[in-house]
FINUBA-171671 format. One line per 4 residues: their letters; for each residue x, y negated, z of N, C-alpha, C. Coordinates in steps of 0.1 Angstrom, whole numbers, plus 2048, in hexadecimal, padded with zeros to 3 digits. Layout:
N
a> X,Y,Z,X,Y,Z,X,Y,Z  ...
END
This chain:
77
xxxx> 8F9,7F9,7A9,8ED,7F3,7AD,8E8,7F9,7BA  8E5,7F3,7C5,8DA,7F7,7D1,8CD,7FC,7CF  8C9,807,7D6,8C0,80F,7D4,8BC,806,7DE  8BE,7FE,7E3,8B6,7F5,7EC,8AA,7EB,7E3
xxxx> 8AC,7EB,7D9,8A9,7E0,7D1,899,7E8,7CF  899,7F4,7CC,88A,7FC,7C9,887,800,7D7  88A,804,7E0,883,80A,7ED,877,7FF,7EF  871,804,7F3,860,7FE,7F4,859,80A,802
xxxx> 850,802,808,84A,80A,812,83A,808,80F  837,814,80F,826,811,808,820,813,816  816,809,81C,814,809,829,804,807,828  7FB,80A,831,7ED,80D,838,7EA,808,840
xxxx> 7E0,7FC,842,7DD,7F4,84A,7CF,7F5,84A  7C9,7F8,853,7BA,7FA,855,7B1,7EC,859  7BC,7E1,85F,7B5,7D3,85D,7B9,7CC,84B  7C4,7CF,844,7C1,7CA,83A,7B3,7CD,831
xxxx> 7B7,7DC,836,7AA,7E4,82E,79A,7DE,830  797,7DC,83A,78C,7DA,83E,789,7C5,83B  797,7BF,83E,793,7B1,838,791,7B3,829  798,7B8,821,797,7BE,814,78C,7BC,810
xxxx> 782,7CA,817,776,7CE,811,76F,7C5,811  770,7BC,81B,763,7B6,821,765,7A6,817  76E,7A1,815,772,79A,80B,76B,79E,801  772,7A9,7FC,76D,7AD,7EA,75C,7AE,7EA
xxxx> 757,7B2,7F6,745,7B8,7F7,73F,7AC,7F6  743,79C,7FD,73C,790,7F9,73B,78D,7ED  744,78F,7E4,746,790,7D7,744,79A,7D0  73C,7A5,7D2,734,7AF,7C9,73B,7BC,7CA
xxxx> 745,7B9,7C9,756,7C2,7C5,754,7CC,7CB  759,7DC,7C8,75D,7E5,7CD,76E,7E7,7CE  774,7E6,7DB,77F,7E4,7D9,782,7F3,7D8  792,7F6,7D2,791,803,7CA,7A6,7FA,7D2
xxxx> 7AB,808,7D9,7B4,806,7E4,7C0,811,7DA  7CA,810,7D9,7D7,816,7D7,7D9,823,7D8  7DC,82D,7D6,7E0,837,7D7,7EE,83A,7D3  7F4,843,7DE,803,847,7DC,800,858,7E0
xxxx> 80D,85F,7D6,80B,869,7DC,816,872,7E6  816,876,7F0,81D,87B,7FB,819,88B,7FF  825,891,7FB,825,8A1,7F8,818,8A9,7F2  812,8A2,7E7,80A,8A8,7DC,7FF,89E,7E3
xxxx> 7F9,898,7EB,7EE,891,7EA,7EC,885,7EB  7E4,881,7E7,7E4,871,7E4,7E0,86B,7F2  7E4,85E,7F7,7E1,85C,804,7DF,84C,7FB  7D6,841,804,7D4,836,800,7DB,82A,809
xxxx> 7E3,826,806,7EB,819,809,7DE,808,808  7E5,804,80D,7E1,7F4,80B,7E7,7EB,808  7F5,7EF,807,802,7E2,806,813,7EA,803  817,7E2,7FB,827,7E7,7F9,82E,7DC,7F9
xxxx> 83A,7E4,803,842,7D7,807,852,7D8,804  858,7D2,805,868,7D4,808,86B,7D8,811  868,7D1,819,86B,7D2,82C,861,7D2,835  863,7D6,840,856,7DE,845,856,7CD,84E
xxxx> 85F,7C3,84F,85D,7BA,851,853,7B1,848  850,7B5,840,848,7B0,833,839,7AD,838  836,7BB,841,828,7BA,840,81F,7B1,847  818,7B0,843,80C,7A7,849,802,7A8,854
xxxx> 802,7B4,857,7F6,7B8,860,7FD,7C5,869  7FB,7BD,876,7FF,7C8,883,7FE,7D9,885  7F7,7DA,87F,7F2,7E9,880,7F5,7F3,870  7FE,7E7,86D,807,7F0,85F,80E,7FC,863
xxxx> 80C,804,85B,812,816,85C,819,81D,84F  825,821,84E,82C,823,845,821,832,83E  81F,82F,832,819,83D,82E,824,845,825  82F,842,820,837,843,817,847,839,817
xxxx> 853,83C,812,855,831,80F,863,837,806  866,82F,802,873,837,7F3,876,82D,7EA  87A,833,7DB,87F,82E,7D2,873,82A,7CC  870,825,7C9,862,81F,7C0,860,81F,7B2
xxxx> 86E,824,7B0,86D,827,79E,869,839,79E  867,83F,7AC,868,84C,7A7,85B,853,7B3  854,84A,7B9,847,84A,7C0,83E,84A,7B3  833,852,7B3,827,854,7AD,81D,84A,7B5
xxxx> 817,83F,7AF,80F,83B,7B5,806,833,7AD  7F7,82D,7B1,7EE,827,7AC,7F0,818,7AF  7EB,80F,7A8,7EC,801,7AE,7DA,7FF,7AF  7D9,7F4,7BD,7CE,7F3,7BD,7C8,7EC,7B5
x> 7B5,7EB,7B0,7B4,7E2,7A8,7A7,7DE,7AE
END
């Protein structure tokens, strides 16, 4: 089996982040963002992808990226 099949890129987008918020705040919401951890600290993602062709928004930044069965991380809620 391909280890290609789990690689995933947990990526940081400071415009998703910010349409996000501003979305969820019309609607009362506190949005509460992802966390992955990268050499003992947690850093906050916005999006996980397959391919870095995946992403959605220009100013995407790799914060991580590996096997996904063996990445520690939070899903957003």
């Amino acid at each position: 089996m391909s280890n290609d099949l789990y690689n995933r890129f947990f990526v940081f987008s400071q415009q998703q982040m910010d349409l996000r918020i501003s979305i969820e705040k019309k609607t009362g919401k506190n949005p509460k963002f992802g966390t992955v951890i990268v050499n003992g600290t947690p850093k906050v993602y916005t999006d996980i992808v397959a391919s870095m062709n995946q992403v959605r928004f220009a100013d995407s930044i790799i914060v991580t990226s590996g096997d996904i069965r063996k990445i520690k991380y939070t899903q957003p809620s």
